[in-house]
C-alpha positions in Angstrom: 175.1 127.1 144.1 176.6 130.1 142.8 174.2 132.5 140.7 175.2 135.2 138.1 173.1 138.3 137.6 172.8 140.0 133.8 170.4 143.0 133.3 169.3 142.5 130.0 171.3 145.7 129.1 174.0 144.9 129.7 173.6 141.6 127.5 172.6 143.7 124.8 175.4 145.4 124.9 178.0 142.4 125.0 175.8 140.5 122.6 174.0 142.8 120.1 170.4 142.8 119.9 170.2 139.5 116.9 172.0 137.4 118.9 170.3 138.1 122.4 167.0 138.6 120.5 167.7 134.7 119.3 168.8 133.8 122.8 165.4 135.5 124.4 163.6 133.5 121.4 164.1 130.2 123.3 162.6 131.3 126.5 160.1 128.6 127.5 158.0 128.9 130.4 154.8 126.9 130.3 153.3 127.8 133.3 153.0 131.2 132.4 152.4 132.6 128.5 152.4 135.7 129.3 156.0 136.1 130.7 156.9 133.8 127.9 155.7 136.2 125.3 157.1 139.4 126.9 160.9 137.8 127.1 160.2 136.6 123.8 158.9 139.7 122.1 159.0 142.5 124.5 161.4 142.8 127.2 164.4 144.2 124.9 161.9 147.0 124.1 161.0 147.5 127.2 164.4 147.8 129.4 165.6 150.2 125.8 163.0 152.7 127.1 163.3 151.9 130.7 160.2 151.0 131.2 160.9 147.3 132.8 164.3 146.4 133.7 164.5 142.3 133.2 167.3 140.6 134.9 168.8 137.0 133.7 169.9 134.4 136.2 172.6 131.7 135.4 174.3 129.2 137.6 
């Protein structure tokens, strides 16, 4: 299975931060809250200032 690799940068850039931010919004992950919450509210901030660089993975 092919995979594609998006920094979450990058998607900002091509999407704009609403549109990503609603995209990130959906980001389920019940076996761990915590990463759930940080997609969901922090990770935009976070690769902005560099301080965690998130990657997205699609098929």
């Amino acid at each position: 299975m092919d995979y594609i690799e998006l920094n979450l940068l990058e998607m900002l850039d091509i999407y704009g931060e609403d549109k990503l931010q609603s995209i990130l919004s959906r980001f389920i992950c019940p076996q761990n809250i915590d990463v759930e919450n940080f997609i969901q509210s922090k990770a935009i901030g976070f690769a902005r200032q560099r301080l965690a660089m998130t990657y997205w993975y699609r098929c």
